[in-house]
C-alpha positions in Angstrom: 72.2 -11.3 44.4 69.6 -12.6 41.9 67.7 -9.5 40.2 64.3 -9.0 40.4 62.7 -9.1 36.4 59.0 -9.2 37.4 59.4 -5.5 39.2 60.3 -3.6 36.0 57.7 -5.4 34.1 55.2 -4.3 37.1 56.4 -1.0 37.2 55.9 -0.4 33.5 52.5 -2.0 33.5 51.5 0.3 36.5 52.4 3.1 34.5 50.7 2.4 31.2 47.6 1.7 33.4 48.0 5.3 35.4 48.4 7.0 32.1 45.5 5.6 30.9 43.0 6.1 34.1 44.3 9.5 34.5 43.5 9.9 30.6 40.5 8.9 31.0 39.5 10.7 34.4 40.5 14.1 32.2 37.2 13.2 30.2 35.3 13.7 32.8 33.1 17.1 33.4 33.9 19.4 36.9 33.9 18.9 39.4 33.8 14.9 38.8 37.4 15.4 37.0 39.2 16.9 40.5 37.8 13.9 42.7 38.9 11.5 40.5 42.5 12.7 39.9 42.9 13.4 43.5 41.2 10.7 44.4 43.8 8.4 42.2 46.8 10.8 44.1 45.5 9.9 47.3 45.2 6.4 46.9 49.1 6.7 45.0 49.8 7.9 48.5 48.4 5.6 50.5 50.0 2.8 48.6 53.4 4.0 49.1 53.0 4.2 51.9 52.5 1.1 52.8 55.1 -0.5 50.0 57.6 1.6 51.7 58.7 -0.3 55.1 60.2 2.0 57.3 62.4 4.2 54.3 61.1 7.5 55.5 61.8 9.4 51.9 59.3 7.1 50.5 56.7 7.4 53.3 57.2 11.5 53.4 56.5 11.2 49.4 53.5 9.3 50.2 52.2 11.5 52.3 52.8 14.0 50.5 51.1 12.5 47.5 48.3 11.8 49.8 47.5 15.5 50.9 48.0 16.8 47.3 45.5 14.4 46.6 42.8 15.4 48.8 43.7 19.2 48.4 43.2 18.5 44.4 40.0 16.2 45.2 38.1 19.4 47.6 39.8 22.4 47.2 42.6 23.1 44.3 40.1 22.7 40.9 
């Protein structure tokens, strides 16, 4: 079985680039700063959804990364 090296480097430049847009969506003024960060969970969602391929823990976190995302984006502030 021959490892995988690009993930880890993916992964870790995925999270520097999160950090940073969710750094940089805390900047912004209400209620601007909610759509953004739930915008940015809902589309985490959405994506893992996808990436996940029929392992239901990963779609279930998905989805649930994809309602907190809307909740935060309309209601939760």
């Amino acid at each position: 079985m021959r490892p995988d090296l690009l993930r880890p480097l993916l992964g870790t430049l995925g999270l520097l680039i999160g950090f940073t847009l969710y750094a940089l969506a805390g900047k912004l003024a209400e209620p601007w700063q909610s759509v953004a960060i739930g915008g940015m969970f809902a589309l985490l969602g959405v994506s893992a959804w996808v990436y996940a391929r029929g392992e239901r823990w990963i779609q279930v976190l998905g989805l649930l990364l994809l309602i907190y995302g809307l909740l935060r984006a309309t209601v939760l502030r």
